[in-house]
N, C-alpha and C positions, 0 to 999 in steps of 0.2 A: 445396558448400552449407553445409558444417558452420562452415567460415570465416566464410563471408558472415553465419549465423545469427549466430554469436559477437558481432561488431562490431556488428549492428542490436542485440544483446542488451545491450551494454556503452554503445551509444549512447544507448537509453532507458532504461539506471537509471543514464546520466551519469557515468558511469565514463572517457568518450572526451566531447570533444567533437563537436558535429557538424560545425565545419572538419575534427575529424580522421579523422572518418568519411568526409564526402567526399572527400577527397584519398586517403585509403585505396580507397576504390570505383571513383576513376576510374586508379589506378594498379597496380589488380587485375587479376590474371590469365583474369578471368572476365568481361572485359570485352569481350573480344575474340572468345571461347570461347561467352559467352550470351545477350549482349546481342539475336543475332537468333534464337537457339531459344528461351530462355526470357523467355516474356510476363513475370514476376515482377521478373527483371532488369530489365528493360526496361522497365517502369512503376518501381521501384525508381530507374535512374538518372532519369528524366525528373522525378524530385522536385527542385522548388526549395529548394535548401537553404540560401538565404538569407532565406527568408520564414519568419514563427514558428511557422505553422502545419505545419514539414515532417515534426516530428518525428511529431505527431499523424496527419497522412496516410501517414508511413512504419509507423508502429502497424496504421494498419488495412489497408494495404496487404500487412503480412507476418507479419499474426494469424495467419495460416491454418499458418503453418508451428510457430508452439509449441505444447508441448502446453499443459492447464490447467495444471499446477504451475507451470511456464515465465512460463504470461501472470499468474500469482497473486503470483508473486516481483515481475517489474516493476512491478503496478501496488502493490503491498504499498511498494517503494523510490520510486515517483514521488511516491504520495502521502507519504510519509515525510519527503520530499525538500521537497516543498512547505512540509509543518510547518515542516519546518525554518527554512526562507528567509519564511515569514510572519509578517507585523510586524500585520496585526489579526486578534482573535480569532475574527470573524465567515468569514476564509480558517482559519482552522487548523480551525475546525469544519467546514465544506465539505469539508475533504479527510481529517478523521477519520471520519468519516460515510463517505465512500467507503472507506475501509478497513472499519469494523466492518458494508458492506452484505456482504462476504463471509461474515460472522459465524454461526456454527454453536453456537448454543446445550446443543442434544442431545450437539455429537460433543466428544471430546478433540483430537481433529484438526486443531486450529484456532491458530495463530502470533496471535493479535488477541486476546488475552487482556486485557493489559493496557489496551490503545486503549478494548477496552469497558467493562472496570472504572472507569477514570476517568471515560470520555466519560457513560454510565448515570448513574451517582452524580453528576455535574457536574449533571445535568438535576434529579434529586433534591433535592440542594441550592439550586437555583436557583428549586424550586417550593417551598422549605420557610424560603428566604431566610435561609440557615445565616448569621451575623454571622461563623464564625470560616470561611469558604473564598472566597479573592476570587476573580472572573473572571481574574486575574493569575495569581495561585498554580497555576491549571489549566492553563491557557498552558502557563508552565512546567513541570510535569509530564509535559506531552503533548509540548514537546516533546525533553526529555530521553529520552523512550522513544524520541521516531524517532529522536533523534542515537544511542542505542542499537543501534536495529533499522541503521542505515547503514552503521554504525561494524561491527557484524558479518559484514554482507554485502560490505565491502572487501576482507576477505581470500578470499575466491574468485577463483581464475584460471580458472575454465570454468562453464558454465552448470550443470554437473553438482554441483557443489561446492555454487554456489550451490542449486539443491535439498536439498542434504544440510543446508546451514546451515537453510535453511524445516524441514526434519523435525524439526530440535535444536530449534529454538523449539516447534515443535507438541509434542513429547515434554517438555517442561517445561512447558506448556500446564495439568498435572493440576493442580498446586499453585496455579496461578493460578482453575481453575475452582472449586478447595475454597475459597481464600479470597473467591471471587467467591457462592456458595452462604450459608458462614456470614452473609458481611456482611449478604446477602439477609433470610437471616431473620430477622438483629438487625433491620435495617431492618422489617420483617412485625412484629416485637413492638412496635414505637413507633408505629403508626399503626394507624387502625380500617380496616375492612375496604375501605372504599370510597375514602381514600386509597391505599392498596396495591394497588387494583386501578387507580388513576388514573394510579401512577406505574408498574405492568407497561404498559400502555398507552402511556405514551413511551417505556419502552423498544423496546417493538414496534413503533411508530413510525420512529425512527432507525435503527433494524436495514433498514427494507423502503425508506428513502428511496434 
């Protein structure tokens, strides 16, 4: 099983293609061995793995076996993965949003530090129509951080590894909340009370979307 996890793991943060995933599954040893004991296998092979949606059906078809860190890592790399490859700003925002809905304010806990700092502040800007921060320039920022966040998680060769890389970001995580705090309150001295409370309000906004 631990095989099998691996490759569905490496498959959805595209590590592997999914040609290479199929031809790996149906040349597995556990094809022969589970395919009629284990229902999992068994809904697992009967996925069409040429249609676009297999990857998304094999997701939910084999949630049940990650833990949360596990399922937190892949969708942390899908959506990253997306930034990446999105050419309008209206997708890089869709799939930053999906990253900063994990977002834990209260804890240090938390690898989405930056995704929020930007993404927050982006909205700030955008209600106060700052002349010096284009729609552009954010793009770019956001996604410098996922080619970051990708670029780190390549060197993992086991799911294991890759957790330890999610802990190393969450533990550099303080320095990002103190400079996400001060900004705040700079921000809290430039505006009267009821702007301040207009822009906590989108940010609690895109946190729950």
């Amino acid at each position: 099983m631990e095989a099998l996890k691996l490759k569905i793991f490496d498959v959805l943060t595209e590590k592997i293609a999914v040609s290479q995933f199929e031809n790996w599954l149906y040349s597995s040893e556990y094809i022969n061995q589970k395919i009629k004991a284990d229902s999992l296998f068994f809904n697992i092979i009967n996925i069409n793995y040429r249609e676009a949606k297999s990857i998304k059906e094999l997701k939910e078809i084999t949630a049940s076996i990650f833990t949360d860190e596990e399922l937190l890592v892949v969708k942390l790399l899908q959506n990253c993965i997306k930034i990446k490859n999105a050419e309008a700003s209206k997708n890089i925002k869709k799939s930053v949003v999906g990253i900063i809905s994990d977002f834990d304010y209260c804890t240090e806990l938390n690898p989405f530090w930056e995704f929020y700092d930007v993404y927050c502040f982006y909205n700030s800007y955008e209600y106060f129509e700052d002349e010096y921060t284009s729609e552009k320039d954010i793009d770019i920022k956001l996604k410098g951080i996922a080619i970051s966040v990708i670029t780190k998680f390549e060197s993992a060769k086991s799911i294991e590894e890759s957790i330890e890389l999610l802990k190393q970001i969450e533990e550099n995580s303080t320095e990002q909340k103190n400079n996400l705090n001060s900004a705040d309150s700079s921000l809290k001295n430039t505006v009267n009370e009821k702007e301040y409370a207009f822009i906590q309000k989108i940010f609690a906004f895109f946190k729950k979307i």
